[in-house]
C-alpha positions as CSV (number, residue, x, y, z in Angstrom):
1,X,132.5,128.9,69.5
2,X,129.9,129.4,72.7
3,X,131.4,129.5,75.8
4,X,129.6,127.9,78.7
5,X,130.5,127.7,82.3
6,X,128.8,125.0,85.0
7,X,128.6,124.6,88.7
8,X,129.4,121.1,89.3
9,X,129.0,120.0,92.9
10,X,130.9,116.4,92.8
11,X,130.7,113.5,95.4
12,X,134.8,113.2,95.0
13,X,136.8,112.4,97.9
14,X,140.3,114.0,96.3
15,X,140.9,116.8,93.7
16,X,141.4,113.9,91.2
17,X,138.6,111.9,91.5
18,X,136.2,115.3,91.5
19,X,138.2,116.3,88.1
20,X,137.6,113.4,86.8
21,X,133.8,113.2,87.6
22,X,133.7,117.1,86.3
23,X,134.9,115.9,82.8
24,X,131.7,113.1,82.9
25,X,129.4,115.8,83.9
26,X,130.5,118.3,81.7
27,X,130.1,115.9,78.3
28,X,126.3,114.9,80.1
29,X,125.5,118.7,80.0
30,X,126.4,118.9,76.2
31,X,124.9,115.2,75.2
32,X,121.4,116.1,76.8
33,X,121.3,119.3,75.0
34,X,118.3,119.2,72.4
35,X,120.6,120.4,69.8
36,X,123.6,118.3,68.1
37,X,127.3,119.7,69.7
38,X,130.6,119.1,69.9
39,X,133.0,120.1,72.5
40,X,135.8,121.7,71.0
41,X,137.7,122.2,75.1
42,X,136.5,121.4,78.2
43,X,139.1,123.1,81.1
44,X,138.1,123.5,85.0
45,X,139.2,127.0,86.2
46,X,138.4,126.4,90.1
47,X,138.3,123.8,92.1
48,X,137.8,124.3,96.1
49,X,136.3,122.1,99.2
50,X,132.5,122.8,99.1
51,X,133.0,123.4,102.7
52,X,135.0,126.6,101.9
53,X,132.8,128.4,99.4
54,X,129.9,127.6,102.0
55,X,131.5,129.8,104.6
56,X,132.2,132.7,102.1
57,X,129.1,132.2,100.2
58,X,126.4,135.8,100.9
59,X,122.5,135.7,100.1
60,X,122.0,136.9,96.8
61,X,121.8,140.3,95.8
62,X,120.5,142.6,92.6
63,X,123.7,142.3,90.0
64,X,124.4,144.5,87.3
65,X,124.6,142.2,85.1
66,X,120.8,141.3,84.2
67,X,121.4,138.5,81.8
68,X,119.5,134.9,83.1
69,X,122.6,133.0,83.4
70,X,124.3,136.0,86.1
71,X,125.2,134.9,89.5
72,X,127.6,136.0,92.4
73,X,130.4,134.2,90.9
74,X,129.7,134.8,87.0
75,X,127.3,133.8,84.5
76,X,126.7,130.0,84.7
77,X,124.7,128.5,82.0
78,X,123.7,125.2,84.5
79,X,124.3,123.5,87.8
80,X,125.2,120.4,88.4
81,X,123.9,120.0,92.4
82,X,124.7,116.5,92.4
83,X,121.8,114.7,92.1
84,X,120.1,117.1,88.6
85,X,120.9,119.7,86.6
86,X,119.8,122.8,87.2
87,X,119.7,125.9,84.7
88,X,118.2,129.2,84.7
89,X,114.5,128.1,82.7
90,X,114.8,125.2,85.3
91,X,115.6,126.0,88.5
92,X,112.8,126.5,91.8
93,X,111.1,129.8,92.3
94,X,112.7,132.3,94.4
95,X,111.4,133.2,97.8
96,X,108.9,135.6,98.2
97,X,111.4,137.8,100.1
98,X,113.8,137.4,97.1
99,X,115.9,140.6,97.9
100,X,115.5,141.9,94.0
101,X,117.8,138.8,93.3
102,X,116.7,136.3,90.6
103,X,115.5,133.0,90.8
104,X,118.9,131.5,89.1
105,X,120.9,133.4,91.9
106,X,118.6,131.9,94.4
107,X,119.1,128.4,92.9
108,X,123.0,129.4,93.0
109,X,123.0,130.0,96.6
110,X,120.7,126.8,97.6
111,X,122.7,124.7,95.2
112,X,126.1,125.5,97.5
113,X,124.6,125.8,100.4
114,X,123.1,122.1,100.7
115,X,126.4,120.7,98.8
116,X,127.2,118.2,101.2
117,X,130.2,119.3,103.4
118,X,132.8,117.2,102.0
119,X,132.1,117.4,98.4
120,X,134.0,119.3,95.9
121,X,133.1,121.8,93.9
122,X,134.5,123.1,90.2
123,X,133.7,125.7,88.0
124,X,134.4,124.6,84.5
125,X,134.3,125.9,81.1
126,X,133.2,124.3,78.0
127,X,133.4,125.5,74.7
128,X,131.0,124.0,71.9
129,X,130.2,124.4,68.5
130,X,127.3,122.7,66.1
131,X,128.1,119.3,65.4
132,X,128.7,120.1,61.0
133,X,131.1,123.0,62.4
134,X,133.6,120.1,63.6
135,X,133.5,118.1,61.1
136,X,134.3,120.8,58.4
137,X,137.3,121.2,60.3
């Protein structure tokens, strides 16, 4: 089972309505992947008011962790910024005064940054496996 973890920046006006809109998103993510998968659970683990992480959120900064999905706040494997997807083999180039950060940090920090004020945003994990796996279940 392959854990995956997305941004999703969501137009809800209440905590219900942007949970609701994160469990859309997060089947989208897996149907428009090229290969065939099945969600096996799909939980949010954060939910906050876009305008708070925007006040705490810092430019980006070298990590230790060097993988392509590593940001500030944990790997993410795609970002939802609320009109595309972003993920770290799709995402803009970084500045030219990049701070040694990557480009997928860089698209991190835009992507929250430009959230409109009174969105939501979640953090939420789904877990998948390859389509045959489920059914031999």
């Amino acid at each position: 089972m392959t854990r995956c973890t997305l941004l999703l920046i969501t137009t809800g006006e209440s905590g219900r309505k942007a949970l609701s809109e994160g469990m859309l998103l997060a089947e989208r993510y897996v149907d428009a992947l090229p290969m065939d998968l099945a969600i096996v659970e799909s939980t949010p683990f954060a939910v906050a008011p876009a305008l708070r992480i925007q006040e705490k959120v810092s430019r980006p900064v070298p990590l230790e962790d060097t993988t392509s999905a590593a940001t500030a706040v944990g790997p993410l494997q795609a970002i939802w910024n609320g009109t595309r997807w972003l993920t770290p083999g799709s995402c803009p180039p970084k500045p030219l005064e990049d701070h040694g950060a990557t480009e997928w940090q860089w698209a991190h920090y835009h992507a929250v940054l430009s959230a409109p004020r009174d969105s939501i945003m979640l953090l939420w994990d789904i877990y998948v496996v390859p389509m045959n796996e489920k059914l031999a279940a």
